[in-house]
N, C-alpha and C positions, 0 to 999 in steps of 0.2 A: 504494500500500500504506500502509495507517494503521502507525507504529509509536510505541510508549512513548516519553517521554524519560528512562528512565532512574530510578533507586528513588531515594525519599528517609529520613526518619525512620522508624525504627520505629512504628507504632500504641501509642499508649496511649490506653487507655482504663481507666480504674479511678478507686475513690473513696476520696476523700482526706478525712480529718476533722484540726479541729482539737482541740489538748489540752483537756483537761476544764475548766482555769480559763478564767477572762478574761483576753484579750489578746490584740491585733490579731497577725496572722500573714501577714509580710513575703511576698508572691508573686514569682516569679521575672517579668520582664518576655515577654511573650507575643506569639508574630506574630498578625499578623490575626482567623487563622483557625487550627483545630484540625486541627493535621497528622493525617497523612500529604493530605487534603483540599488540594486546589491553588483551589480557587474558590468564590465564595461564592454563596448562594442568592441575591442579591438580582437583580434583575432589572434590565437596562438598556435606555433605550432602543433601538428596531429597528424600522426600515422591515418591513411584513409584506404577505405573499402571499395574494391574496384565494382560496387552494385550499388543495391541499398541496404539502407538498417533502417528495421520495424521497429527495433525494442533496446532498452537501455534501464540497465539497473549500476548500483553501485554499494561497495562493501568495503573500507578501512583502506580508503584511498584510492583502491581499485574501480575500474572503469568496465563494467561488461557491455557490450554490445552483440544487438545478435540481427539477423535481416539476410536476406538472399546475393551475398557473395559466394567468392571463391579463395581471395587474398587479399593482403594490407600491402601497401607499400609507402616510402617514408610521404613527409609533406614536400611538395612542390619546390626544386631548389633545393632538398636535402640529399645529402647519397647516403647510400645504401640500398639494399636487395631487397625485392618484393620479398614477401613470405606468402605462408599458404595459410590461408584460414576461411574453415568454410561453415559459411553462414554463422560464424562466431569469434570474436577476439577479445580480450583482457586488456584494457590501456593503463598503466601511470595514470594517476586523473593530474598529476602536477607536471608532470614532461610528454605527454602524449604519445609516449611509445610504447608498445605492446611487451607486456609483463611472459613469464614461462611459462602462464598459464594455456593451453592449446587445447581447443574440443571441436571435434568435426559432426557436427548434426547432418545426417545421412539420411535420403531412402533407396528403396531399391525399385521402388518407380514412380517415377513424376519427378517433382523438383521440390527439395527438399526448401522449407525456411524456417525460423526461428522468427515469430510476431509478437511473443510479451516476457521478460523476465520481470522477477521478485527476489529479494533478499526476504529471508527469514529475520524474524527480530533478533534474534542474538545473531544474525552477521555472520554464521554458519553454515548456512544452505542455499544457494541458488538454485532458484524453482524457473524452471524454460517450459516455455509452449509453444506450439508451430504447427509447422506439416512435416513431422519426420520419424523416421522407424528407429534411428539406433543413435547411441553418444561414443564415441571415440569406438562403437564394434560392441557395444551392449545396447540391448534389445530393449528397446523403450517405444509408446504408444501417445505420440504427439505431447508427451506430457514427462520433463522427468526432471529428476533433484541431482545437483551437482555439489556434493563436500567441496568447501571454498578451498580449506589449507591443505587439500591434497589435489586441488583440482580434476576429483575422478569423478563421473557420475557413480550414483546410490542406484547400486542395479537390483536391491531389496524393493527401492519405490517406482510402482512398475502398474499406474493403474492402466486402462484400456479406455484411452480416446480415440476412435474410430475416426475422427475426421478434424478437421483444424480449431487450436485452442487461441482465442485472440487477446484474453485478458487475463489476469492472475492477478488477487490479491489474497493476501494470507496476513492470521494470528497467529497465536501462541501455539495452536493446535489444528489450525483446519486449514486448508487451503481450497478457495473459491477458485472456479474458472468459467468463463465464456469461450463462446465461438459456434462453429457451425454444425457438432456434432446432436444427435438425438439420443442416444444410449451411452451410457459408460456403466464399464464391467458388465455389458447384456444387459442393463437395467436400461427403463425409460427416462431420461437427464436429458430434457429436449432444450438444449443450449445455453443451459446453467446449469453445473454441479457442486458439490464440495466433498475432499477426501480428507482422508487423515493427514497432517502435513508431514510425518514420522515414516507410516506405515503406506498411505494409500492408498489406505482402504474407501469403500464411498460411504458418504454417511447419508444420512437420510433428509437432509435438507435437498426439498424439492421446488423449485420455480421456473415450471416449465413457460416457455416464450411459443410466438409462432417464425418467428423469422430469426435471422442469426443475430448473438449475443456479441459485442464488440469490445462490450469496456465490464469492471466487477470490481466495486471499492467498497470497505468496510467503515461504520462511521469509527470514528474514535473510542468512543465507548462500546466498542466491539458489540453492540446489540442488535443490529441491524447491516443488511447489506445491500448498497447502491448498486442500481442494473442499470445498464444503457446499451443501446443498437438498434436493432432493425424493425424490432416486434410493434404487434399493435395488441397482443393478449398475455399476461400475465397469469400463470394459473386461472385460467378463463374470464379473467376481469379486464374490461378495457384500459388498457394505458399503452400509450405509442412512445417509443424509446427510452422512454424511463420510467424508473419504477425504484420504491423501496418494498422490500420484505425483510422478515426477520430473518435474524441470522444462522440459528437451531434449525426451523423449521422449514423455511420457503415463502411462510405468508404471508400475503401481500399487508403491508401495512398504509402504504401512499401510491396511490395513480396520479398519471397525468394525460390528460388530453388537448393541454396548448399546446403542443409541439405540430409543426406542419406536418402533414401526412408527408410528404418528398421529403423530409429530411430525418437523417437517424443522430444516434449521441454515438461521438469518435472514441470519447475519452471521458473519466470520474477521478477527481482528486478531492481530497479533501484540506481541510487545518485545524485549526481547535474551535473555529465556529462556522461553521459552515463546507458547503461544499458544491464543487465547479464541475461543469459540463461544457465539451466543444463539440459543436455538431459539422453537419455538413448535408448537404442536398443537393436535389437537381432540380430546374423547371422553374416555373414561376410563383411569385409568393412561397419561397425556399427560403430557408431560417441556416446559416451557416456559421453562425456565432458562437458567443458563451452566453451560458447561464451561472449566477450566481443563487447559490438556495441557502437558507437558513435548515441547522442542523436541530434547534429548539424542534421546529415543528413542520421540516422539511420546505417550508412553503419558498415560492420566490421573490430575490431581495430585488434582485436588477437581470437584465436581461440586455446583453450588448447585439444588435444586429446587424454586426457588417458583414457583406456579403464577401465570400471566400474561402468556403471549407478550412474550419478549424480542425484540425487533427490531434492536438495535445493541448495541456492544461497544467500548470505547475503554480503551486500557491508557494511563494517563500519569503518568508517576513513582510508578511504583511502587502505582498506585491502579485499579481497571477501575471506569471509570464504565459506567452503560447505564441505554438505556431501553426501557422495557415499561410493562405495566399491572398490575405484580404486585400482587395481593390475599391471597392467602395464601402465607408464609413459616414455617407451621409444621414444616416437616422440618428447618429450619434454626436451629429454636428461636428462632424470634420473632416476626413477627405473625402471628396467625391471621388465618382467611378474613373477610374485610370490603372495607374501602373501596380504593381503586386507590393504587397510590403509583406514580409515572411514570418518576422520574429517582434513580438509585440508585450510592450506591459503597462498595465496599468493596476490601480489597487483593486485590493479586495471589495474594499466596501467605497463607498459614499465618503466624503469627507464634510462633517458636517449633515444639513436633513440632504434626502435624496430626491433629486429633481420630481416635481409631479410626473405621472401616468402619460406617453402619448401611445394610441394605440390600443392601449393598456397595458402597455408596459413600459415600464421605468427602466432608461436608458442607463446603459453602461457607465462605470467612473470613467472618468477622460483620460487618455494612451498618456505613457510617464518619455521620459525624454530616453529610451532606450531602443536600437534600431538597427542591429547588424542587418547589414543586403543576405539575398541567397538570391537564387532563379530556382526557375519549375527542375531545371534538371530529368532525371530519365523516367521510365516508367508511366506513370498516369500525370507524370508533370507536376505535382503536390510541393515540391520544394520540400522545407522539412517536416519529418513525420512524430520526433519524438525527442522528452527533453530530460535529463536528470542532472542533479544538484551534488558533487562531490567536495569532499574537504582531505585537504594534504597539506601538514605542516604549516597549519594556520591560517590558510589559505581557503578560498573558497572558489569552486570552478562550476560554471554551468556547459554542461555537455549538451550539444543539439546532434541529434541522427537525421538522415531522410536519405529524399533521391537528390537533394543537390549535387552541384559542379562546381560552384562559385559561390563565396563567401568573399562579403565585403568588396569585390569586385576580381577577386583574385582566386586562380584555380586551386578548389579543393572540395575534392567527391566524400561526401556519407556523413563524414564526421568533421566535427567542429567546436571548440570550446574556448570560452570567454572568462579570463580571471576577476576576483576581485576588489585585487590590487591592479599597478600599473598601466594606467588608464596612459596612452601616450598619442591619442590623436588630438590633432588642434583642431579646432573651432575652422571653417570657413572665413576666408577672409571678407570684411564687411565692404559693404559699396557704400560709400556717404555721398552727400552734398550737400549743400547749406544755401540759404538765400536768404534777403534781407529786404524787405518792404519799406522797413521806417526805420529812422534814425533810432540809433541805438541800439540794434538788436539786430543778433542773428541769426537763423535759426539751422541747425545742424542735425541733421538726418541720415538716418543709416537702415537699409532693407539687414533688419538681425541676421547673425550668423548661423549657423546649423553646426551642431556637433552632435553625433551618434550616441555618446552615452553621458550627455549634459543639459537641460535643458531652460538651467539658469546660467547666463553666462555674464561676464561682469565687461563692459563697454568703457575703455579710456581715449577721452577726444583729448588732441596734441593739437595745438594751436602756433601757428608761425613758426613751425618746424623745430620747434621746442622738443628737451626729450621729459619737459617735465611736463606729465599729462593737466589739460584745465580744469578736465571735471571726470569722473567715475560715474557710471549710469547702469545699473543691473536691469538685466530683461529676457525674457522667457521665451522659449522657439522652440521650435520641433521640427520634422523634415518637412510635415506639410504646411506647414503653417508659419511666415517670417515675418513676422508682423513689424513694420516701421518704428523706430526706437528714435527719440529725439533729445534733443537738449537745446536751449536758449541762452545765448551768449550773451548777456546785459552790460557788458565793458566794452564795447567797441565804438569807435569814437566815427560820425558822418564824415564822410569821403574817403575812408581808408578802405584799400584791403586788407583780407584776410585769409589767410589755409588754414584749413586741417585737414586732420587726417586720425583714422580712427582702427583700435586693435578691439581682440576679446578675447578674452581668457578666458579655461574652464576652472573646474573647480579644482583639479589637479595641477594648475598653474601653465598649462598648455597655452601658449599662445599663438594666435594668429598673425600673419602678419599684417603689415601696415595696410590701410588700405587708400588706393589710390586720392594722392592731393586735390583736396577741390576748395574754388577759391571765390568771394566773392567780395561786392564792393559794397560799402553802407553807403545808401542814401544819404542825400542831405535835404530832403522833404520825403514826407510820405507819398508813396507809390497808389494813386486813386484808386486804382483799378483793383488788383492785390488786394491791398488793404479792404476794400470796400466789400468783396468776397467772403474774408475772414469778419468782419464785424458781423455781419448779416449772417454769421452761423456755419459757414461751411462745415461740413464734417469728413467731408472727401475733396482736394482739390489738387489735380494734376494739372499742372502748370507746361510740362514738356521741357524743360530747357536741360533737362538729362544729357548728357554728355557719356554715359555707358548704358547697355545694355547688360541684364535683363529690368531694374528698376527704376520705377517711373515715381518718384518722389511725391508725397501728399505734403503741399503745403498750408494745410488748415490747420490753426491753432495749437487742438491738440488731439487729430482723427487719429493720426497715423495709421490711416488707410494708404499707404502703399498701393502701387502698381508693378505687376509683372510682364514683362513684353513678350511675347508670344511672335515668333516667327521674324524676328529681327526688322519690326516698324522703322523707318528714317529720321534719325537724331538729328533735331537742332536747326528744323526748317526755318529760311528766313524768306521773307518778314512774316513775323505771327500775326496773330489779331491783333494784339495787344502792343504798343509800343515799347520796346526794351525786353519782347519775350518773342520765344522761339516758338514751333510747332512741331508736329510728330504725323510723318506721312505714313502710309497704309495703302497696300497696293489694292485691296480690295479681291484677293481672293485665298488669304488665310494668316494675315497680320493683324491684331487686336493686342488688347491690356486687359488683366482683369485683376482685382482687388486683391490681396493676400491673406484673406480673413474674411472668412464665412462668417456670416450677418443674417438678422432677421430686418425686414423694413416694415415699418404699419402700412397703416391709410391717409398717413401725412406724410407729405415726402415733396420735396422740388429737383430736377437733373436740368441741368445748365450744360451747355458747349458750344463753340464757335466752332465755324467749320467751313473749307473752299473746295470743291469738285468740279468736276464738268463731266463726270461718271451719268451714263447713261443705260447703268447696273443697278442701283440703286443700291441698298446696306444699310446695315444697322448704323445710327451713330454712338449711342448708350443704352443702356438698359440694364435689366438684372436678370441673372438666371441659375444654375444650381450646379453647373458645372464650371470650369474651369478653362481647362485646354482640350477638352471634348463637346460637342453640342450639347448647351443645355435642355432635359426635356420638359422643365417647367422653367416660362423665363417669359414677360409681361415689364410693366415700369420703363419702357421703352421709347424711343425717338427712331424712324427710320422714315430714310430716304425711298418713292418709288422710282421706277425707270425712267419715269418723267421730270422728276425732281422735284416732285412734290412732298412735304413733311406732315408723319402722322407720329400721335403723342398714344398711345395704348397702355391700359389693363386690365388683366383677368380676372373678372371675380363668379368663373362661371362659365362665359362666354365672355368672347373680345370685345373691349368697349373700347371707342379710339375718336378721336378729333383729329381732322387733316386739314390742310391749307385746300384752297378754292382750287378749280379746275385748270385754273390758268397760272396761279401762284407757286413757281418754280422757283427753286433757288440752285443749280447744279449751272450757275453761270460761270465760274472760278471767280468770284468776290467772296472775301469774309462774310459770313453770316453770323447771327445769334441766334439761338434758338433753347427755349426755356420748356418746360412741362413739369405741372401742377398738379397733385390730387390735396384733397384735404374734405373736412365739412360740406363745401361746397362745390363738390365734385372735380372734373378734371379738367385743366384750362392747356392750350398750347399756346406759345409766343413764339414769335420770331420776328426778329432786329427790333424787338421793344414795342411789340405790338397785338393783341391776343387776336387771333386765328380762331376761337371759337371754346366751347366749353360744351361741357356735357356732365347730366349727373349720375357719375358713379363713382359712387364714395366707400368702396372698398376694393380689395384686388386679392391674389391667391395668395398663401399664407405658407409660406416655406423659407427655407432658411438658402444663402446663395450669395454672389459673388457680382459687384458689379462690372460692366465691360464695356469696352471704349474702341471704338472699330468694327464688329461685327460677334457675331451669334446667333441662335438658331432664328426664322424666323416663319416655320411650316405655322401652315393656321390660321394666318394673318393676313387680312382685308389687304388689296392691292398690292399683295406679295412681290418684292422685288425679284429679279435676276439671281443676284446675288445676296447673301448673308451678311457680307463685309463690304464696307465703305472703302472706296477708292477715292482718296482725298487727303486734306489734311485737317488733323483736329488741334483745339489750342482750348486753354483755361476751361478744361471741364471740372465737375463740382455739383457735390450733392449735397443736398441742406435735409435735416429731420423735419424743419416745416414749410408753411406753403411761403412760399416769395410772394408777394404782394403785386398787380402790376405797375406800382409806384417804386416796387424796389428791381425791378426788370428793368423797365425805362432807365431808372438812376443805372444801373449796369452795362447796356447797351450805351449809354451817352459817356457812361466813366473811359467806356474803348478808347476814345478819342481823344483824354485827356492826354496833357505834354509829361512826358513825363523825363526822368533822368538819364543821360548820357555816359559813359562811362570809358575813359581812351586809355589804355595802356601804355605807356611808350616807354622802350627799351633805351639804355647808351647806343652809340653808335661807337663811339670809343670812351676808352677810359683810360688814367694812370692813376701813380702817383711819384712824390718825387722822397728822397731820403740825405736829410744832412750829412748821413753819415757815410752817403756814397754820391759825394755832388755832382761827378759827372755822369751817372748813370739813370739812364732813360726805362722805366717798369712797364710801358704800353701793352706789354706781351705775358705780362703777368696776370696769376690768378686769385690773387687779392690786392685791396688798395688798403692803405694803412693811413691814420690821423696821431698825430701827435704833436702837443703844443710847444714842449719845452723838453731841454736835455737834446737830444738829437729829432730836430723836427722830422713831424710826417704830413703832406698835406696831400688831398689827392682831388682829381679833378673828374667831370663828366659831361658830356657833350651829348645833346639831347636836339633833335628835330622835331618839335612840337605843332602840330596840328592849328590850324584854322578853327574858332570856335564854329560848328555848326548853324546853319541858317536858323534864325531864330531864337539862339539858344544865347546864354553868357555861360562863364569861365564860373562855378557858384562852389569848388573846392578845389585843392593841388596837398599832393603829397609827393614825399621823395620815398621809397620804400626800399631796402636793403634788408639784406643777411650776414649776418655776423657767421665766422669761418668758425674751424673744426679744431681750429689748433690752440693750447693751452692760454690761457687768458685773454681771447679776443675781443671781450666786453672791456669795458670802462668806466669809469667811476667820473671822468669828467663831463662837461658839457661839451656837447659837437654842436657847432653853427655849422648851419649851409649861407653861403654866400655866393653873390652872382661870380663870375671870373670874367674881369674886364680886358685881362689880355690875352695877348694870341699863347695857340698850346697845340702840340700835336702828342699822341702817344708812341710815335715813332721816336720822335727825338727830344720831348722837353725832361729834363734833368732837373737840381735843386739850382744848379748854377742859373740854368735856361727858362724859371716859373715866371709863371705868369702874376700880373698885378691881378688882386680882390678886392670887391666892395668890402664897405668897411659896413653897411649896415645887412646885419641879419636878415634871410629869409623865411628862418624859420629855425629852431633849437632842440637840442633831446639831452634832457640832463640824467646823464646816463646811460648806459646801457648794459643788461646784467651780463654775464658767464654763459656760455653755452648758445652752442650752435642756432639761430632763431631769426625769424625774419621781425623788423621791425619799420616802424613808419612815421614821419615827422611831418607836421604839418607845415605846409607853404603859406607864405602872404599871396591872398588869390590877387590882390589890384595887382600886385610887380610883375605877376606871372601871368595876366592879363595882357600883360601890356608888351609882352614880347612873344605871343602866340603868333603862329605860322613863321616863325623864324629858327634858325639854328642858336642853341641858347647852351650856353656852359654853366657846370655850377661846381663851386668847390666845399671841400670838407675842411674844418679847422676846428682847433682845440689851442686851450690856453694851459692844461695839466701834462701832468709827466707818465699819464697812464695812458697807452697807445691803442686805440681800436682799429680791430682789422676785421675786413667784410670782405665778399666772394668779389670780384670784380666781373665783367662781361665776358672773358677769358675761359672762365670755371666753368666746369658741367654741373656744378652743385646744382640738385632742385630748388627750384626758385633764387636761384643764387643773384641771375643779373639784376643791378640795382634801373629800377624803371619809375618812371611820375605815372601818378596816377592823376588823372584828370575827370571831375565831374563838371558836366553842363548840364543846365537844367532851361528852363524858358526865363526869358526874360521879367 
């Protein structure tokens, strides 16, 4: 009998931000791994089985496996010699290599396997069952007992199963079994028996089934024993794949009749309170999940129903691991139907009360951040079939058997096992960006990382290439699920830039690395448009100015709805709708974005986007629907284009309810559009460029949980169906609100477009030096730092900047000078550095300290100080003086009056972000 060892931590899971300023944020010390989780994904080496293994037990470190091979050989990349082992091997449960123990389970026709091993409780008998006639050349009857410390089978224990034995649980005294036989010893034992565990003899516990017995677990209090498989009769009483009866006798004690007819129980575990079922089925309305039941009074606690033949079931502190091939977990609110996920945990119970009833049944506790890969691998394609829990030298290992080939993405057939130390994978490296609407503030964003066996991972953003992080941010993710993680930078001063760049750490101190620099510039007025989105509520706003693929950044307050790009959409279209923002094109026949975070919506809701086509396809522009990256089949909340280029706003509450634009009201001309859609109170309203299109009252819509998408999605069912699913176009500042927009706050939106807004010019040296007292004829132009220093041996250095024409309409309304401090021991400075203009001529081929040039004597601008460590920094300019010599070629020099020397990257250096460049903000007049 498999049982738990017992509960540990409570589950957390939840996301933790840091405070608004800058300041590192002390983390409490972490175990390995992310509790309630006892193991880690990472995979160890293990001798493997050139088949499969049905069955797996374990006894004082030892590892048995048993399943339909012929030999082991080492793991992938090791040497050494196959061996011969059939349909049975002994592992090391701490090195994974096969121990002297050797037994060949044989028949002398058909094809012999081994489908369930059992330890005895004292740790001295291995119980096998299968399809097979003998153990190493003694004569056994599908059923037989193996002495551990001698490794011989008990050719005394010898009863007569006529046909295959699939499950095995034993006590002190008896040993249960299932499977597909009808008689044992000549008696009637219609696919449940029990013998003497010693002797063998059969004893008189009777529960005959009608169809094959698959799984046979006893409760803890040895008074009862749990049945599951094929049957729908019980000792003539109706229950369909499970069933309690007593333990002595056979009788039935508990039926069930929720269980789907097309689906049977795989597997029976138990732990000190309760006890788990993994089923599996075929056909429609099939049930392929777990059950959790209460052991008080058998009844059920939770009921998880993701579709994908569960095969096994293991309760271990407080955690049920299992494995299956579940692909869809949408009743359970979270993955939709897609790809296989093999090895699965989540807790036993509830934390805290347990969600109400849907269906009438109360859904699953939610998957723990644990997730080694496998594939279908051979046979019926199942991936893994079976899981056992060993300990060696303190250490604790979870063994997985099946038909796989691959584990973790890397070749290895049957067998597989995960310690519970040495956790050594990193975290996924994070994708950030950051953007800033209004002075003062920035906002820095990161699609979370993935780690296999972590699922709180701790987030440090680095600010101007700093290696001292600004803030610490904890946050929670799992493979299906990466939900956007933010922080707000409240020290950033208007017209400066800024980077970062952002790591994650698991709990074992594994670190990711950096993730790519992304830079932006603070305003120096609020951004109308932006800003006016976030006031007004957004809770989803994709902006596009992404600059990597696959995430599409949420820039609402504080949605951290995220987007994923699906099929590599076109980054950073210009010009967007919006001035100072980009777009994101879609070819319109399998490019879209959808949410990263399955969501419920009510019957108040608003979808917003701008959007340019001349597509005579028509597509979706937004909407909501329940998949992902497959066709959603429930999806309503929608905006789409017809072939004509006509906009209809729809949703479902029943049948299609939908508002379109007039017969003649087209918009697939290639101009920006706006276009809005309403439900609430007062049913549903559509807008486009600021002006409503019509309304209709229906004031609710279909009620499922789902993913919103931006580009295309299913669109079968629906009134003047276009061509196509997906928009061939471009879309820009889309955005969902929880309530209805107003059409005073639509208009205000559509008109904000047009607002002026800020400019922002980079400009790089064209050349640089500097010069050095201490070497006065020598000319640095080709060098990769410039050095300042006032006094002792001066440093002064110089930069030559071609600065841009203020744009039409615009004035000169910020100026910075922006530099990085170099890598080498004391580049910071404790003095004040002026910038001042350079009023004479300089070249960096030839000017020397002999050959400098004359400085203005008044300041452009100061930084009193600068710290230690490699780091970009930025100084502000007098905008009148630098007003005043835009569209010219303009020098500026560095000086100092202290004996403390700062040295920066010069335009020379490959450092990131190293060249020193002006930052320039315009804004309108």
């Amino acid at each position: 009998m498999r049982r738990s060892r017992g509960l540990t931590a409570a589950l957390v899971l939840s996301l933790a931000g840091a405070g608004t300023g800058i300041g590192l944020v002390l983390m409490p010390q972490a175990s390995a791994i992310t509790a309630p989780v006892a193991f880690t994904a990472d995979e160890l080496p293990t001798w493997q089985p050139d088949g499969i293994v049905w069955a797996m037990a374990q006894a004082n470190g030892t590892v048995f496996a048993g399943g339909t091979f012929s030999a082991v050989r080492p793991p992938e990349g090791v040497a050494g010699a196959e061996r011969e082992a059939v349909n049975f091997v002994a592992l090391d449960a701490a090195t994974g290599n096969p121990t002297s123990c050797k037994l060949a389970f044989t028949i002398g026709d058909g094809t012999a396997t081994v489908r369930t091993l059992v330890v005895s409780k004292d740790q001295k008998t291995l119980y096998a069952g299968g399809y097979f006639g003998a153990v190493n050349g003694t004569p056994v009857s599908s059923l037989a007992a193996i002495d551990i410390a001698s490794c011989t089978p008990k050719a005394a224990f010898h009863p007569g199963f006529p046909a295959t034995v699939r499950g095995l649980a034993v006590t002190d005294d008896t040993l249960y079994a299932a499977g597909d036989f009808t008689t044992v010893e000549g008696q009637t034992r219609e696919r449940f028996a029990a013998v003497d565990a010693s002797s063998g003899a059969l004893k008189p516990f009777v529960a005959n089934v009608d169809e094959p017995g698959r799984a046979v677990e006893v409760t803890p209090d040895g008074k009862n024993v749990l049945l599951g498989g094929d049957f729908f009769t019980v000792n003539n009483a109706n229950s369909h794949a499970l069933a309690v009866v007593d333990a002595a006798s056979g009788a039935v004690k508990k039926t069930y009749t929720n269980i789907p007819s097309n689906s049977v129980v795989k597997d029976i575990s138990t732990d000190d309170t309760g006890f788990y079922t993994g089923h599996e089925g075929s056909g429609g309305g099939v049930f392929d999940g777990r059950i959790g039941l209460r052991l008080s009074d058998f009844t059920e606690k939770w009921r998880d129903r993701c579709l994908g033949a569960t095969q096994f079931v293991l309760p271990y502190e407080g955690v049920l691991y299992s494995s299956s091939h579940a692909h869809d977990c949408s009743t359970e609110l979270e993955f939709p139907d897609g790809k296989r996920n093999f090895l699965l945990a989540q807790p036993t119970n509830h934390e805290g009360a347990a969600p109400a009833p849907v269906d009438g049944f109360v859904r699953g506790p939610a998957k723990l951040g644990w997730h080694p890969t496998a594939n279908d691998g051979l046979g019926e394609g199942i991936g893994p079939r079976v899981m056992a829990v060993a300990e060696k030298n303190d250490v604790k290992y979870m063994w997985v058997g099946g038909e796989f080939t691959l584990i973790n993405g890397k070749a290895q057939q049957g067998l597989t096992r995960f310690a519970s130390t040495g956790d050594v994978g990193a975290p996924t490296t994070p994708v950030a960006s950051a953007s800033s609407v209004k002075p003062g503030e920035v906002q820095v964003r990161w699609r979370t990382s993935y780690d296999a066996d972590d699922s709180k991972l701790t987030y440090r953003i680095y600010r101007n290439g700093s290696a001292t992080p600004a803030a610490t941010v904890t946050a929670s993710s799992l493979e299906w699920e990466r939900p956007q993680a933010s922080w707000n930078d409240t020290t950033v001063k208007a017209g400066q830039s800024y980077t970062y760049r952002v790591t994650a750490t698991d709990a074992a101190g594994n670190t990711s690395a950096l993730s790519a620099s992304t830079s932006v510039t603070v305003p120096t007025s609020v951004q109308s448009y932006p800003n006016q989105v976030r006031t007004d509520g957004a809770e989803l706003y994709w902006r596009y100015d992404d600059a990597v693929t696959p995430y599409t950044a949420d820039s609402s307050v504080s949605g951290n709805r995220s987007g994923v790009q699906i099929n590599a959409p076109a980054l950073k279209q210009s010009p967007g709708a919006v001035p100072g923002s980009t777009a994101m094109g879609f070819n319109g026949t399998s490019q879209k974005v959808h949410s990263d975070r399955r969501q419920s919506v009510g019957n108040t809701f608003t979808i917003e986007t701008w959007f340019k086509t001349n597509t005579t396809r028509g597509g979706k522009l937004i909407g909501f629907g329940n998949n992902t990256t497959r066709s959603s089949g429930s999806n309503d909340r929608h905006i789409y284009m017809t072939n004509t280029g006509r906009l209809v706003f729809g949703v479902y509450n029943g049948s299609t309810r939908t508002v379109s634009t007039g017969l003649f009201e087209t918009y697939n001309d290639n101009k920006w559009h706006h276009v809005v859609g309403t439900q609430g109170p007062g049913g549903i309203t559509l807008y486009v460029d600021g002006q409503s299109k019509g309304s209709l009252n229906a004031t609710s819509n279909s009620a499922y949980a789902g993913y919103w998408h931006a580009g295309g999605d299913n669109l079968s069912g629906w009134p003047t169906r276009p061509t196509s699913n997906f928009f061939a176009g471009q879309l820009d500042e889309t955005a969902v609100y929880p309530t209805t927009l107003t059409q005073a706050q639509v208009k205000n939106h559509f008109d904000l477009a047009k607002a002026p807004t800020d400019t922002v010019s980079t400009v790089k040296t064209t050349e640089d030096t500097y010069v050095n007292q201490g070497a006065p004829s020598t000319a640095y132009g080709t060098a990769t730092s410039l050095a300042v220093r006032g006094s002792g041996s001066l440093y002064q250095a110089y930069m030559r900047f071609d600065l841009p024409a203020a744009p039409a309409g615009q004035v000169l309304k910020s100026a910075s000078l922006q530099f990085k401090t170099s890598t080498q021991a004391s580049a910071g400075t404790a003095d004040t550095v002026s910038v001042v203009p350079v009023t004479g001529n300089w070249s960096g081929a030839s000017t020397s300290f002999n050959t400098k040039p004359a400085l203005g004597t008044t300041p452009l601008g100061t930084i009193a100080g600068v710290p230690e460590g490699s780091a970009v920094h930025n100084v502000g300019l007098d905008t009148a003086a630098v007003t005043a010599v835009l569209g010219s070629s303009y020098s500026l020099g560095l000086t100092s009056s202290g004996t403390d020397p700062l040295w920066i990257w010069s335009s020379e250096s490959t450092a990131a972000e190293g060249t020193p460049q002006l930052v320039l903000t315009f804004g309108a007049k």
